[in-house]
N, C-alpha and C positions, 0 to 999 in steps of 0.2 A: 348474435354474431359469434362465428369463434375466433377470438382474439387471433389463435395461435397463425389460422390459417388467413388472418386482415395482414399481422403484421407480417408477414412471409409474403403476401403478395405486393405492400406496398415496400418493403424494402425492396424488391426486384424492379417494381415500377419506379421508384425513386435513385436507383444504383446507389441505396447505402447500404452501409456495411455497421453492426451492434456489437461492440465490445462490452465486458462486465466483468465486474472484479467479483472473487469467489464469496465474496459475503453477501454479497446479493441474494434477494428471494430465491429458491430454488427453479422456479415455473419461468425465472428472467434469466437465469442462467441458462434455462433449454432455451430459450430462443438468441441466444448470443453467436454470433458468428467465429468469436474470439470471447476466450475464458480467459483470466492470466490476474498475477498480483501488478501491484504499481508498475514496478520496471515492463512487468510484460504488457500490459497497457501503452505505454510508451514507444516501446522497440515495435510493437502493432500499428500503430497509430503513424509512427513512420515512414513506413513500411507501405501500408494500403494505398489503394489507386483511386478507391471510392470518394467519389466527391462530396458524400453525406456519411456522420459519423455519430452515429448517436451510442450517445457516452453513460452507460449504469452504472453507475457510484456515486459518489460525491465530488465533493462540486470542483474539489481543488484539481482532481482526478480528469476531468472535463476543460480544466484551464491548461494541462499539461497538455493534452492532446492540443488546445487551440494552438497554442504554442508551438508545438511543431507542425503542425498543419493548417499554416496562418491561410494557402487558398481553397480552403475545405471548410465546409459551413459541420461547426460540429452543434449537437445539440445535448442536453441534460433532462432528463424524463424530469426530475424533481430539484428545480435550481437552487432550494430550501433545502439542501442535503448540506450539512457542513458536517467540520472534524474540529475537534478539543483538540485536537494538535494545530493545524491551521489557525486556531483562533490563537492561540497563547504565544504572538510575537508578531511584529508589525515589521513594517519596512522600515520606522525610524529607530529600532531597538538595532539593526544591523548596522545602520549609519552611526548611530553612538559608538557602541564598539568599531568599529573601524576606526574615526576619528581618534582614537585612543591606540589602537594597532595600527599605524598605515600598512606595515607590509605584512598584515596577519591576514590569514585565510579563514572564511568564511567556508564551512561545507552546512549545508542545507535540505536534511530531508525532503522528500517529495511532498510528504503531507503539508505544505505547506501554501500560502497565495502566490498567485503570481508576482505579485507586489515587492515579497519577500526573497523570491527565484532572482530578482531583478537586479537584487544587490550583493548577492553571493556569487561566489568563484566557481564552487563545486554544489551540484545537485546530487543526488542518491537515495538509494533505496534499501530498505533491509536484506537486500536480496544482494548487493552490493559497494554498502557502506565499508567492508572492513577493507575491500580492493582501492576504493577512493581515498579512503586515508593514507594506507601504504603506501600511494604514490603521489602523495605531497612531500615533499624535499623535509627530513626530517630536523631540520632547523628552524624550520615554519611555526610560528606559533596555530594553532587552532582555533577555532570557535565553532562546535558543531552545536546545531541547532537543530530542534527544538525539543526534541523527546531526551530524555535524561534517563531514561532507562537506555536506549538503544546505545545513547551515546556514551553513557556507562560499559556498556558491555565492548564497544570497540575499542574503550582505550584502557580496559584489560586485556583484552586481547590485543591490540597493538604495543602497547606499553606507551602511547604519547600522551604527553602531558596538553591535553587538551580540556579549556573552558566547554564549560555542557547549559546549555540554557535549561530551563526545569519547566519543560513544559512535558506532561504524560496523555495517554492514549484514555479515556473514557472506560474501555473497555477489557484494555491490558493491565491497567492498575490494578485489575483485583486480582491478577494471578500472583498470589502471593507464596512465602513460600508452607505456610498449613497448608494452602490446598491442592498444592504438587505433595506433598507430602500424605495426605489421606488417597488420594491416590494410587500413588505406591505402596501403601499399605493394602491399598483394595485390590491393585491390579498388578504383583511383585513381578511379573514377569516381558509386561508390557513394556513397548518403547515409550519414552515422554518426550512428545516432539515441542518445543518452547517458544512459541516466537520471540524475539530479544526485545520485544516493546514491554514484554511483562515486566513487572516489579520483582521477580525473582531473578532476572537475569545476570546478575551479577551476587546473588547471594552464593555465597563459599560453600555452601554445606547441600545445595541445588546441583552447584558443579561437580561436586564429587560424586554425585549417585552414579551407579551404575544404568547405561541403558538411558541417559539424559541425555538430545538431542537439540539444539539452539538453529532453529532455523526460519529464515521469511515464510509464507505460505508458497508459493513455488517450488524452495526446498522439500518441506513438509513433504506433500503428494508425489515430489521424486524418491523421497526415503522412501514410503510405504510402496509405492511401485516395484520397488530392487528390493526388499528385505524379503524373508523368511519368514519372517515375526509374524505371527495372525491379530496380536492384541496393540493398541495404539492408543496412550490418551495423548489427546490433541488441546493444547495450551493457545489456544488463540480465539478469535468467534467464530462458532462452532457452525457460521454457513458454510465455511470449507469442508466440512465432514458429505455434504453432502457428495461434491465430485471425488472424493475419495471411494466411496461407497460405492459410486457408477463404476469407477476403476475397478474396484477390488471389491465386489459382493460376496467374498467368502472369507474376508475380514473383518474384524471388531473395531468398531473405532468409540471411543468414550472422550464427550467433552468433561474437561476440567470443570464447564459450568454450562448448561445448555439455556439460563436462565440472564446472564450475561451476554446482551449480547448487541449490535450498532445498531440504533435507533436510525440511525440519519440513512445509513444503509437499508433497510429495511422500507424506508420512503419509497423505496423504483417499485414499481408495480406494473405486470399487464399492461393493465387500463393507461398507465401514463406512458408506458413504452408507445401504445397505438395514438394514443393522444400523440404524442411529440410528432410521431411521422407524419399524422395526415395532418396537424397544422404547421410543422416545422416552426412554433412559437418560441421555442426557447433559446437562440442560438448563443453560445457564452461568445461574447464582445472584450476586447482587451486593445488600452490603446496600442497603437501601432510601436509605438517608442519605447514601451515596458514593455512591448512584445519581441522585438529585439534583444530590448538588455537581456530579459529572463531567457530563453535563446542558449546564449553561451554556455553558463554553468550546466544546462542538460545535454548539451550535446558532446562538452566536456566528460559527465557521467557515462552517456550514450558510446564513447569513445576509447576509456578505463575498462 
């Protein structure tokens, strides 16, 4: 059978519509209808009229969409896709800090469960986080959750004195700053695009290089679209490189590690994209009540 041309006939037979985040296998990204980082996942997911949505990423990535499109049957090729950020903080870790802050605000990565969506204020994205802080009334105390790199870099760049829970990315953790650093030594003239989930994001001596860049994956692939530049090393997992490449095949792009890279992500395959349509087995379920609460703080982000 050829996958490409099963899954192309039953998405049309079934009026869905396959979004994928760019870490995704390469072969799952040619069959997506929609490409995009978290936020763009979302503002898609929206957005769409199709009544069937099947979601390649992980799993948290799949709960967002259920959430905004509670009369839409979304489904998840591989419902065993999770995220080290998602795992590292619960719903009752937001409820403790509240009961300590009554009128402290909660902001909340995406990467995170619904569970977790449900008890925060404000949701966000890398692509959007530093826009969501700036517009919290700057007497607000903070609590951004859950990545401590990202939330490190925003409240240098904002200057708010905001709590950071210490949860990191699997995968962002090892961008440290040697290995931006051998880099630049190998490639002096390249741009170094950063995502802020790394570990070097907030290192002092990162920010000063010349030609250093801090951006979501979104970002990323708008720079090398607009620049000049032919040379790129890319500080994030390096299945974005691949839609960089389809863009710009007469550009260089160098991962920081092409050996690092999202396991859980790597899960979506073919086989389980054709799997999920012709049995539509997997559909993510969230009760109705937590589907509500969580609701607000994204649409609040959706709205910033």
């Amino acid at each position: 059978m050829d996958l490409v041309k099963e899954i192309a006939r039953l998405k049309e037979e079934k009026k869905a519509v396959i979004l994928a985040h760019f870490y995704v296998r390469p072969e799952v990204q040619d069959v997506a209808d929609y490409l995009g980082d978290s936020l763009g996942l979302a503002q898609m997911a929206a957005k769409t009229i199709a009544p069937v949505i099947v979601c390649c990423g992980v799993h948290f990535m799949a709960e967002t969409v259920t959430i905004l499109c509670p009369q839409k049957k979304v489904l998840i090729p591989d419902p065993g896709a999770g995220c080290s950020l998602a795992e590292s903080i619960g719903p009752e870790d937001i409820l403790h800090w509240k009961a300590k802050h009554p009128d402290g605000v909660v902001v909340t990565y995406v990467n995170t469960s619904a569970a977790v969506k449900a008890y925060s204020d404000y949701c966000c994205t890398s692509a959007n986080a530093l826009r969501v802080v700036e517009h919290i009334a700057p007497e607000k105390k903070i609590l951004f959750v859950p990545d401590k790199n990202l939330g490190g870099y925003i409240r240098l760049r904002t200057g708010r004195d905001m709590e950071i829970w210490q949860g990191d990315c699997c995968v962002h953790r090892f961008f440290d700053r040697p290995s931006i650093i051998s880099k630049k030594r190998e490639y002096p003239g390249a741009d170094i695009l950063i995502h802020p989930e790394s570990s070097c994001s907030t290192d002092p001596e990162i920010m000063a290089m010349d030609n250093v860049f801090f951006y979501s994956t979104s970002g990323m692939i708008n720079h090398v679209r607009q620049s000049g530049k032919k040379e790129f090393v890319i500080v994030t997992e390096p299945g974005v490189i691949y839609r960089m490449k389809k863009e710009n095949p007469q550009k260089t792009f160098i991962p920081v590690s092409d050996t690092i890279v999202c396991s859980d992500m790597k899960r979506v395959t073919l086989e389980k994209v054709l799997h999920t349509l012709q049995m539509e087995n997997s559909p993510v379920v969230i009760d109705k009540t937590l589907q509500e609460q969580a609701l607000l703080p994204i649409r609040r982000m959706l709205e910033v």
